[in-house]
FIRO-359353 format. One record per residue (C-alpha): residue number from 1; chain; x, y, z. Coordinates in steps of 0.25 Angstrom, whole numbers, plus 5000, padded with zeros to 4 digits. Each point is the difference from the previous one (the first is absolute). Layout:
BEGIN
(atom NUM,'A',(X,Y,Z));
...
This chain:
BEGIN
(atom 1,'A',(5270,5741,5163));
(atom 2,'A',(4985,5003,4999));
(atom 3,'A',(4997,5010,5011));
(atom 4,'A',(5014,5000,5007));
(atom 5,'A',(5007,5010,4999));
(atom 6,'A',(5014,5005,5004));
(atom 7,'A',(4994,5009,5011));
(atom 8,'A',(4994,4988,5005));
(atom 9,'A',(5012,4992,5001));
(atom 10,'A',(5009,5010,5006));
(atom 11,'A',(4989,5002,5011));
(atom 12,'A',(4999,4986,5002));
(atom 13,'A',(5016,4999,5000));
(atom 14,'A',(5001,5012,5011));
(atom 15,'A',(4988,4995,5008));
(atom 16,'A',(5008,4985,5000));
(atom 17,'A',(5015,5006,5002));
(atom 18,'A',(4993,5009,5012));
(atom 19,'A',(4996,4989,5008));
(atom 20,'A',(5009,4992,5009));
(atom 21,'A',(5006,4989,4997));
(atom 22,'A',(4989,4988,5000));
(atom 23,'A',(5004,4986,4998));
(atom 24,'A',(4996,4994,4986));
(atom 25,'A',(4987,4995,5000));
(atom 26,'A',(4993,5011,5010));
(atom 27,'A',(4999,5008,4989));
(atom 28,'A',(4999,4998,4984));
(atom 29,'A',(5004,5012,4993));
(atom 30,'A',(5009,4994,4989));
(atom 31,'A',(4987,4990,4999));
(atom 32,'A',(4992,5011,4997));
(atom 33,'A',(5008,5007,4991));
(atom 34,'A',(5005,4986,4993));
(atom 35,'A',(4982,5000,4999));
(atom 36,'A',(5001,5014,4994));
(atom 37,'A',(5011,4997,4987));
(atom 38,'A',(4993,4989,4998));
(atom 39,'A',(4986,5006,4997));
């Protein structure tokens, strides 16, 4: 996890769960965090 920390991903998870609902594909946040464990 080089330079993602768990603030970062609880940001990004209330940022996501915030938003209303989008159909898949619209937007990528799994994708982006799915980029991120991978690093």
């Amino acid at each position: 996890m080089s330079g993602f920390g768990l603030d970062d991903l609880m940001r990004g998870s209330e940022a996501y769960a915030a938003k209303p609902a989008e159909p898949v594909g619209h937007t990528e946040p799994s994708g982006n965090l799915r980029k991120a464990f991978e690093r």
